[in-house]
Each structure stands twice: as structure tokens, then as C-alpha cells.
N, C-alpha and C positions, 0 to 999 in steps of 0.2 A: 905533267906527262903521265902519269901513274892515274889520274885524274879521266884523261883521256881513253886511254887502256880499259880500267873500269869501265865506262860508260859504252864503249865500242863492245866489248864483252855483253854488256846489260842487253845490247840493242841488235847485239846480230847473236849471239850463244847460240841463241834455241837454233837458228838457221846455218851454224858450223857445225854444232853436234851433229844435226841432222845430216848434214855434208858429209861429214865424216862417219857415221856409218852406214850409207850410200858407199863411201868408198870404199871401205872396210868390208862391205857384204859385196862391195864389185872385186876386188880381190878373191877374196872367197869362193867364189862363185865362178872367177875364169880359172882360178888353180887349183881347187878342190871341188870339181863339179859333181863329185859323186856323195858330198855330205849333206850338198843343198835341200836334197829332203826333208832331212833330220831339223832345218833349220825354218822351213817353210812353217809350220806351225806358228811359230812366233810371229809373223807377220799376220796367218790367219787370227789370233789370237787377238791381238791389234786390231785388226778393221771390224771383229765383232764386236769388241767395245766402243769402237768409234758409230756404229751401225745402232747399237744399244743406246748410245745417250743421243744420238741426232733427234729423235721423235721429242722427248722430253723438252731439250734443248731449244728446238726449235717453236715448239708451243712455249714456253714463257718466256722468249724472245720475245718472237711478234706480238701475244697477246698483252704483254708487260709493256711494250712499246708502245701501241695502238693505245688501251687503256690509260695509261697516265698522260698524253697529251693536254698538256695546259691549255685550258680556253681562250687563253689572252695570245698565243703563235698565233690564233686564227686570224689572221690579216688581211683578208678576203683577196685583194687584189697580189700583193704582194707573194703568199702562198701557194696563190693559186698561180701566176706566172714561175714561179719558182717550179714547181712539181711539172709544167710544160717545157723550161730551160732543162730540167737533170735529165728528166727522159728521154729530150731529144737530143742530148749530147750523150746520154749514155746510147741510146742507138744508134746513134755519129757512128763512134767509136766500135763498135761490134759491126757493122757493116761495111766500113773500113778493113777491120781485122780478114772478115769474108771474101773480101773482094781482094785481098792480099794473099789470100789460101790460094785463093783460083787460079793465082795467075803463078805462085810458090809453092806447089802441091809437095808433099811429102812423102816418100815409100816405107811401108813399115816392111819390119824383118819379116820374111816370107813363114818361119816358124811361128809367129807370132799369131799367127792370122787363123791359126788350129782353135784357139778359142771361141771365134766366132761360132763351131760348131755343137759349142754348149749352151748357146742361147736360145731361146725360144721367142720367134716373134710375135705372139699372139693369136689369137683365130684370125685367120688367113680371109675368114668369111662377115669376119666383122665391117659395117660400114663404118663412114669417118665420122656417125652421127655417134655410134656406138662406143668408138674409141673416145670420143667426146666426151659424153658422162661418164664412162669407164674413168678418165684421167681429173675430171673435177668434182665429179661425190663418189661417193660410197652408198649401199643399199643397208649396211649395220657400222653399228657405232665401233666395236671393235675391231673391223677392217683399217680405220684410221691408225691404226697403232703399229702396221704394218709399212716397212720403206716400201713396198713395192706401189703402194697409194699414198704418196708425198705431195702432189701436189691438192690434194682432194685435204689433205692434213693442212699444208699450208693456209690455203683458205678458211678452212673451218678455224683456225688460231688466231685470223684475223676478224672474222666474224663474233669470235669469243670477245676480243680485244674491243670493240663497236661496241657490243653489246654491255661487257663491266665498265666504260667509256661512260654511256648512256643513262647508266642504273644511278648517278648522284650520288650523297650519302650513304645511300642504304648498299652499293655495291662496293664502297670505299673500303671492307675488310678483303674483298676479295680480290682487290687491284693491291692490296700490299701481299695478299699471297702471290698475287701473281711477279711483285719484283722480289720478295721474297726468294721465290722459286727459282725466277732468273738466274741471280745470285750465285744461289745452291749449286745452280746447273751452270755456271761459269767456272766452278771452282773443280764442278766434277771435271768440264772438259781439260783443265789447265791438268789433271792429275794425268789424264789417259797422255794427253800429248808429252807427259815426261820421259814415257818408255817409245817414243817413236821414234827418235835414232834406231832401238833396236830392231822395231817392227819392221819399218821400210829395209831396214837396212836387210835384213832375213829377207824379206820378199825382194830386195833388189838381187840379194848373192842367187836365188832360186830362178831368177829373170835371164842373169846372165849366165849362170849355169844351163841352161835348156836352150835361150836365144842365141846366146853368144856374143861375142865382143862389138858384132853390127848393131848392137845396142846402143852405143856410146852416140856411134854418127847419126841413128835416128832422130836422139834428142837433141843434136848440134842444131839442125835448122830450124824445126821453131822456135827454138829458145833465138837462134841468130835473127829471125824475121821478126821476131816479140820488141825486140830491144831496139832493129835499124825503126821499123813499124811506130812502137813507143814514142823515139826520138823524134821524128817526122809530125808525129802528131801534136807532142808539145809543144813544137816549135811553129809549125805552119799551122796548126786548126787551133791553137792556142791565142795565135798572133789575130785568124780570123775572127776567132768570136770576138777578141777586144778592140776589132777593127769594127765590127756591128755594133757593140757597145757604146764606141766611143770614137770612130773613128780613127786617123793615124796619131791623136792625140793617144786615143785609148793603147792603141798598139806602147807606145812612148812610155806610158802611165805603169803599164802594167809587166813589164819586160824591168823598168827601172825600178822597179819594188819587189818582184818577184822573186829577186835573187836570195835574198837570205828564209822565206819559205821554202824555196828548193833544196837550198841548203840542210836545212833541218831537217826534212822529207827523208831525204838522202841518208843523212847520218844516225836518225832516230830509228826508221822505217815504222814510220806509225805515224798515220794521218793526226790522229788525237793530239798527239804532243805537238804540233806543228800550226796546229789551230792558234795556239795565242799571237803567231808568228802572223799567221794568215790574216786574223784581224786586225795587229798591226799597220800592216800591208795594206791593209782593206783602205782607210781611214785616206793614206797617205796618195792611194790608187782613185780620193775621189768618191766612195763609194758613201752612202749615205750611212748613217748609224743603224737607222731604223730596219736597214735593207741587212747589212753585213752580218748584226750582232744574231738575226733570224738564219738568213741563207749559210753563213758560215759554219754553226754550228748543226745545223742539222744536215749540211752536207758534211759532215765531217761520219754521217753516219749512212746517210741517203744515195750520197751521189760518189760513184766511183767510176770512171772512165778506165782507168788501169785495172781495175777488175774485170770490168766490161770486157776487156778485149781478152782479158787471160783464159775469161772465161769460154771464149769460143775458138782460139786456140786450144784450151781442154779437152772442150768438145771434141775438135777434131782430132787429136792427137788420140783419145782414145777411139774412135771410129778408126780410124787406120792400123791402129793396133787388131783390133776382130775383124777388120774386111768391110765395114760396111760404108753404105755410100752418105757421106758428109751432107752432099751437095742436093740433095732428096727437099723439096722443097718444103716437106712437112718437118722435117728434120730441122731447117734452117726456121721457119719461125716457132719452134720450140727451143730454139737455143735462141732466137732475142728474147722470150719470155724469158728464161732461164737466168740470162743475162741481167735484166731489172727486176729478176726476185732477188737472184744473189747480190746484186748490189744495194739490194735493202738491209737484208737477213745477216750478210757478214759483219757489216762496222759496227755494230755494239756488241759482239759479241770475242774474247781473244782468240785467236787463230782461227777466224771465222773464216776467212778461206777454205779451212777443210771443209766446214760444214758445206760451204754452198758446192764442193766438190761430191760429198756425201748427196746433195739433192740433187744433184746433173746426175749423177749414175743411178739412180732411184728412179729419176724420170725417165730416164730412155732403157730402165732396166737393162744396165749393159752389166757386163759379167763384172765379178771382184778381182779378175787380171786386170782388168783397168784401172782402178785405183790407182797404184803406186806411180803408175804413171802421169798421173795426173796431178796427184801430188808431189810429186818432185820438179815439172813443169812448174806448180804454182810457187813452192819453196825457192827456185832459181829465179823464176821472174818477180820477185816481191823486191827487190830494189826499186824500178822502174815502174812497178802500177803504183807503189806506194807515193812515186815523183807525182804519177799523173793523178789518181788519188786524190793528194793534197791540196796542190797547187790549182787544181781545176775548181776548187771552189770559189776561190779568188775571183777567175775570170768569168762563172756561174753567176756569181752577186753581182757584176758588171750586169750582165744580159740583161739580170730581174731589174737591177735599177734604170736600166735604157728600156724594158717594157712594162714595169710594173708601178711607177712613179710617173705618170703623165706622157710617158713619151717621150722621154729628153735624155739627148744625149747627156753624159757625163762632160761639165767642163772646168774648166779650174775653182770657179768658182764652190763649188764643192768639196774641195781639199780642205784640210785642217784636222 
């Protein structure tokens, strides 16, 4: 029992702390609304340190990731079906989410929406050819070191990553600087996120001190559409894709194994830990070795569908917060991009969730009122992206092995 206790502690703490001083600055903040000032700083304090290591952070991610790629994962067929399967389940999933806004729209607090009037949209006279290079390079090197050019960064850290990839031996000291660095920059992030109870929590008492209590019910329904949404998806597009896989066999196969990776998902919330669960599964689901011991693993950092979708409930949730219109079609395929960067950029990295929170408001340069909101959204719904997360890799190496192996369905014959 004491066993259990422990380990429920290990795996949800950071996310009650957090809870808890959300609640503690929501007190705060409906009964003492006149100290919220004095408190606001502490959360500004907070999102500049989280603003300050993203850049770092995010270059010896990607470029650490990209550059150490074993030459032996390149399994030409397999791979390359695999990288076709995540993306088009991770854009399932966000498009679904989409299509679920429209028809479940949300009203933010009418106070709320005063911030929209601190942003700045850009030159008004720019073309889309303009906003174009404006959002993928940069004209100087040290413009890259700026959030307000994240995604012009992003790529330049993959193009680094190629490149130390590339260089052989002779670039091999500088692919260990770069996990090196990673490292460094995992431990800086783990430091900043220790004081984040306090940070959100200040910026939450400052939220409801000004917003008011209509605060509560805003975040009630997408958190309520996240989870009915979630459910739905793991169940019915979960059952489809191991219906393409494999047929009603597949469906059978993969529901009857699946249980004790959900399980784990659930109780660990961390994809990672859940992996040895999932390749388990894999084996017993039929799935070939050659296929699972690849897809499994590197979806456990590649492929998130439960990100995917939180990520464009994010989105939205902070556009509604400043006024602005979600549904902008330029808007919407910059949040599916958004969507298959962060579902790259987070899983190797801890509470990489924030981060890829940190690059959605960088991208769409929305104000730092959005934030906390965005972050508590993701902190609430990490039980359930973490289910779908997990378990979706599962049914992912299914696909790769019914298109990436000859074309054949999965059938018993492959169990063992």
C-alpha cells in the first residue's frame, strides 16, 4: 500500500502541486483581489525563465535528435511507411479536435478579451508571400535567438542536426556536444518547472482577481470536450485503424492486449514508461519484431495523437481568450503544423508539453495572458493525451506492418 502511495506521488506530484497552487492563487485572487498585483510578478518571473531556456532548449533537442540517428533505423520501407502512418494519424486527430470546436464553440470571459488590444498584428500591408519568409528564415543570425522567430529557429536546429548527421567522424565531437547540451538543457528545464506551482499559481490569483469567478466555467468545457473527444477517439478510430490493419481479427487482437498498456499510461502518465508494456503487447498483437522494436520506440517520442488534439484545443482556448478568430484559415493550417512540430519536439524532452506551449504562442505571437491558460489546459488534460499518446503506438506499428511488410494483413500466424 505505502508502495503504491509512493509511486502515485512519483507520477502525478508535479501535476497536484501544480493543482494546488492554481487553487490556492484561485482563492487568493476571488477573496483578496486587491493584492493580485503584488503577486503578478511571480508568474511574470516564471514565464521569463520558461521564454529564456525555450530557444536553447529547443536547438539541442532537435539538433541532438536528428544528428545521432543510427544508420541501421533506416529501413527504407518500413520508415518510411511509419513517418506516413504518425502523420496521418496525428492530423486524424487535430482535425477531428477542429471539427469538434465548430460544432462546441466556447465564450471566453468578456474581460478577458481586453488583451487582444495589446497585440500587434503585423504590417497590415504585408503579402502572404512576405509573412512566408518572415515565419521560415531570418535576414541575421542573431534574430534566430529571438521567440518571436521560432519557427525560422526550429528549422535552422534541424538543418544543424542533418548537417552534424552528415559530417562522419570528423563531426562526431560535436554531435556529443550536442547531447551533451541537451542534457544540460533537460535539467535546466526540470529546475524552472520546480517553482511553477508558484508561478501559475500567482498568475492564476491575478486572472481571477481581474476576470472573476467566470473563469472557472470557461475552462469547464474544453477540458469536458478534451476528454468526451479523447474517449471517442480511442475507442472508435483506435478500433478503425486496427480494423485496416487487420481486420475484425485486428480489432479482436488489439483491444485484447491493449489493456494492461492503458493501464500503465494511466497510472504512470508518461508514454516512456509504458513502452516496455507496449512492446509486450506489440508481440502478442501479432506485430512483427522487426516492425514494433523500430515503430514502438520511436513513437514513444514521434507520434502523439493526445498531444495533437490538446494542442489545438490550446490553440483555441487561447484565441478566445484575446478575441481572435480561431477558425481563419490561415490560423488553422498553422495549428496542424504546430500540431506535428510539437508532437516531435515534446517526447524527449520532460514537461515538454510546456515547451511546445512555449512554440504555439511564439508562433502566432499571442500575448503572455495566454500562457497560463494554456498551460493549465495541458496540465489537466495530460491523463488522457498520455492514454492516447501511449497506446496509439500500438495500433501505429499495426498500420506500418499491414503497409510496410508486403501488404499483408496481420494473422495469427504472426503471434508469438
Amino acid at each position: 500500500m505505502t508502495t503504491q502511495r509512493g509511486n502515485f506521488l512519483k507520477n502525478y506530484g508535479s501535476i497536484l502541486l501544480l493543482l494546488l497552487g492554481i487553487v490556492i492563487g484561485s482563492i487568493i485572487g476571488g477573496f483578496f483581489p486587491g493584492i493580485v498585483v503584488w503577486l503578478k510578478p511571480l508568474g511574470d518571473i516564471f514565464l521569463n525563465l520558461l521564454f529564456a531556456a525555450v530557444i536553447p532548449l529547443l536547438f539541442f533537442a532537435i539538433a541532438s535528435a536528428v544528428a545521432n540517428i543510427d544508420g541501421s533505423q533506416k529501413l527504407g520501407r518500413i520508415i518510411s511507411t511509419m513517418i506516413a502512418v504518425f502523420l496521418s494519424t496525428v492530423l486524424i486527430a487535430a482535425v477531428l479536435t477542429i471539427v469538434a470546436l465548430w460544432f462546441f464553440p466556447v465564450e471566453a470571459p468578456q474581460a478577458s478579451q481586453e488583451v487582444a488590444e495589446e497585440v500587434l498584428r503585423g504590417n497590415p500591408n504585408d503579402t502572404w508571400g512576405d509573412k512566408l519568409v518572415r515565419f521560415v528564415t531570418v535576414d541575421e543570425f542573431y534574430k534566430l535567438l529571438s521567440r518571436e522567430n521560432m519557427l525560422a529557429f526550429v528549422i535552422f536546429s534541424f538543418l544543424v542536426g542533418i548537417s552534424a548527421m552528415r559530417s562522419g567522424e570528423v563531426g562526431a565531437p560535436f554531435r556529443k556536444f550536442l547531447s551533451s547540451g541537451n542534457e544540460v538543457m533537460k535539467q535546466l528545464l526540470i529546475l524552472i518547472m520546480k517553482v511553477a506551482p508558484i508561478g501559475l499559481g500567482a498568475y492564476f490569483a491575478y486572472q481571477v482577481g481581474t476576470i472573476g469567478p467566470e473563469l472557472f466555467g470557461f475552462y469547464a468545457k474544453p477540458l469536458g470536450l478534451y476528454y468526451i473527444l479523447g474517449l471517442f477517439y480511442f475507442i472508435v478510430f483506435f478500433s478503425l485503424y486496427a480494423y485496416v490493419a487487420g481486420g475484425r481479427q485486428g480489432i479482436t487482437k488489439y483491444w485484447k492486449n491493449n489493456i494492461m498498456p492503458s493501464a500503465t499510461a494511466i497510472s504512470t502518465c508518461s508514454s516512456i514508461a509504458t513502452m516496455p508494456t507496449n512492446l509486450a503487447a506489440a508481440s502478442k498483437m501479432g506485430i512483427p519484431a522487426s516492425v514494433a522494436n523500430v515503430v514502438i520506440p520511436l513513437g514513444t517520442t514521434l507520434h502523439k495523437d493526445g498531444s495533437s488534439m490538446s494542442s489545438i484545443v490550446k490553440i483555441y482556448v487561447a484565441f478566445v481568450l484575446i478575441g481572435w478568430d480561431f477558425f481563419d484559415p490561415m490560423t488553422l493550417i498553422m495549428a496542424l503544423g504546430i500540431t506535428v512540430l510539437v508532437s516531435i519536439v515534446a517526447g524527449g524532452i520532460p514537461n515538454g508539453g510546456y515547451i511546445g506551449e512555449m512554440l504555439m504562442i511564439s508562433v502566432y505571437g499571442l500575448p503572455t495572458e495566454a500562457i497560463p491558460a494554456v498551460m493549465i489546459i495541458g496540465t489537466l488534460v495530460d491523463p488522457m493525451a498520455t492514454l492516447l499518446n501511449a497506446t496509439g503506438d500500438s495500433v501505429a506499428a499495426m498500420l506500418v506492418s499491414r503497409f510496410g511488410l508486403k501488404r499483408k494483413r496481420l494473422n495469427t500466424d504472426d503471434a508469438g
